[in-house]
C-alpha positions as CSV (number, residue, x, y, z in Angstrom):
1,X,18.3,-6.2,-11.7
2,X,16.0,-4.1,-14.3
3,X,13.3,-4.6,-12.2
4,X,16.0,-2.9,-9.2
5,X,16.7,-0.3,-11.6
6,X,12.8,0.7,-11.9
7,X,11.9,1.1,-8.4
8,X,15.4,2.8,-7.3
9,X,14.4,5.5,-9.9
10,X,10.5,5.8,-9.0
11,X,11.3,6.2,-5.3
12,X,8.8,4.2,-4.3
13,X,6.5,5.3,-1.5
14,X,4.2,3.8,2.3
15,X,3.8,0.3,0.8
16,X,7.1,-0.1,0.8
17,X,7.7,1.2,3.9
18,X,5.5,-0.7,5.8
19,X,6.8,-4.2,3.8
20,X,10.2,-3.6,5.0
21,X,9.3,-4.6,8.7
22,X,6.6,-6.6,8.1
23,X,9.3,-8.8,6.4
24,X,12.2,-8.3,8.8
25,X,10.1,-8.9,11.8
26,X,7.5,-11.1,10.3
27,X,9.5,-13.3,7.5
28,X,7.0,-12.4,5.0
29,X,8.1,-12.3,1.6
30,X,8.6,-9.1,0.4
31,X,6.2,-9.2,-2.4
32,X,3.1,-11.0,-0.3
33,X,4.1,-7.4,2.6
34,X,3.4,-4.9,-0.7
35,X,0.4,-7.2,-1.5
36,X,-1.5,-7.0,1.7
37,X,-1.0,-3.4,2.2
38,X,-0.8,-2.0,-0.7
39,X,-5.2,-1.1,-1.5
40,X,-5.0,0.6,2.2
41,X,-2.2,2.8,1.2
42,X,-3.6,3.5,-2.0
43,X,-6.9,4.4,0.0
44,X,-4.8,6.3,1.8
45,X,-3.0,8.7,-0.9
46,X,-5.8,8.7,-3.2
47,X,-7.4,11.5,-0.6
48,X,-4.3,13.8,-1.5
49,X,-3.8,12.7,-5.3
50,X,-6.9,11.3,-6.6
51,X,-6.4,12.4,-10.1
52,X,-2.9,10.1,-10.0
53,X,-5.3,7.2,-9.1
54,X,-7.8,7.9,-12.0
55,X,-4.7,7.5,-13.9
56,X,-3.8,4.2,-12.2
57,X,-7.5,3.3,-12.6
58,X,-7.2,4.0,-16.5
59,X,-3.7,1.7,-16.9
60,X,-5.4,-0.9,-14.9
61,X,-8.2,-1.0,-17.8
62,X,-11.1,0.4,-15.6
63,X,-13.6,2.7,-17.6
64,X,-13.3,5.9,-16.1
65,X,-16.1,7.6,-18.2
66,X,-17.8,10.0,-16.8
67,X,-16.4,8.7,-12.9
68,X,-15.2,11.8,-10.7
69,X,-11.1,11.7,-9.8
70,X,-12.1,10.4,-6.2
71,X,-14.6,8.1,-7.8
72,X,-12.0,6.8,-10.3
73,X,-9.5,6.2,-7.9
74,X,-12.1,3.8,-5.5
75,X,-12.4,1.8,-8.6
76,X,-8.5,1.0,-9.0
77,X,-8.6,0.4,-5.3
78,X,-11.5,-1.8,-5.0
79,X,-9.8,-3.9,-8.1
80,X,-6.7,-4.6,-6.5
81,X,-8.8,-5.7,-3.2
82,X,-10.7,-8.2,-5.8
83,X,-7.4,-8.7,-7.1
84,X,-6.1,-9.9,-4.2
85,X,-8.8,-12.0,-3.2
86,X,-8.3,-14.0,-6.2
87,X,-5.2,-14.5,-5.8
88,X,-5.2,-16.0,-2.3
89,X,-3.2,-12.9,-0.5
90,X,-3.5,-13.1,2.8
91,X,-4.2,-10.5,5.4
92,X,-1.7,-9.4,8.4
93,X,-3.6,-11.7,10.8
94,X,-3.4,-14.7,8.2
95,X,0.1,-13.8,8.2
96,X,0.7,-14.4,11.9
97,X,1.6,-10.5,12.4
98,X,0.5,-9.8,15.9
99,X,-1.1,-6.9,16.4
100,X,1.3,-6.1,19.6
101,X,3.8,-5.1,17.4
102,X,1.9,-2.9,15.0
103,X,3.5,0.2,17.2
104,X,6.8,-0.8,16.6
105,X,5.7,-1.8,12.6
106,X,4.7,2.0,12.9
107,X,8.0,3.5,14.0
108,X,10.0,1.2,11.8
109,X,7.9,2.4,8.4
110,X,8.0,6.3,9.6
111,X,11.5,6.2,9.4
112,X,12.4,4.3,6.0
113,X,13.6,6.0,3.2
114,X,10.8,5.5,0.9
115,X,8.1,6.9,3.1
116,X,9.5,10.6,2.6
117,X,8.6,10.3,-1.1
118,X,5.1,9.0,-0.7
119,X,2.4,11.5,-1.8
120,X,1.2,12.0,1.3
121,X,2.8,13.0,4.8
122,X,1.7,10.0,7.3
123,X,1.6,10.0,11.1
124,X,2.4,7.0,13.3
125,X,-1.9,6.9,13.5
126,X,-2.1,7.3,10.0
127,X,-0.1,3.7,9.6
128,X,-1.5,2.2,12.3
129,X,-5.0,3.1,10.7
130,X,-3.6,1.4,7.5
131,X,-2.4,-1.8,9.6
132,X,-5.5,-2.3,11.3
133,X,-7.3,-2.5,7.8
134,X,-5.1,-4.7,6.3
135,X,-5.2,-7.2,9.5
């Protein structure tokens, strides 16, 4: 419940977007969908807010010295691709999400609630783009 409370009040953003479908078309559990995508959509938004990642970067222990915002921000998102490695999380493909549904994965995410609070304004290409990276 606490952990309801937290994400209803930070609004959450694309990751989330793109889970929901990838679990109600796919089965996958809701956690392993923000897993697989969420380094892609951090790529993603870390173009529009990199100085929000540097942050991220800083909380996740990384020494920022003397690293640019955009710099910074590779760093958090290169850790939390390592981070999944070692943790076994597979990717879409591994998954058994078939890439003739990533146009309807697409549509689905564009039109979930959390995807008009994400930093950044995606297009359907813009998740595809994200989809085909984390396949």
């Amino acid at each position: 419940m606490m952990a309801g409370f937290a994400f209803t009040n930070a609004v959450l953003g694309l990751v989330h977007s793109i889970a929901h479908p990838l679990s109600a078309h796919f089965h996958l559990p809701h956690g392993v969908a923000n897993a697989i995508g969420l380094p892609y959509v951090m790529e993603y938004n870390a173009l529009t807010v990199p100085a929000r990642f540097k942050d991220i970067a800083v909380a996740m222990g990384i020494d920022v010295t003397g690293m640019s915002d955009a710099a910074a921000a590779q760093a958090a998102v290169d850790l939390v691709k390592s981070l999944n490695k070692e943790l076994e999380i597979p990717t879409l493909k591994g998954c058994g999400v078939t890439k003739d549904m990533f146009d309807r994965l697409a549509e689905d995410a564009l039109v979930e609630g959390s995807t008009f609070f994400n930093p950044r304004d995606p297009s359907k290409e813009d998740i595809l783009a994200i989809l085909e990276k984390a396949y």
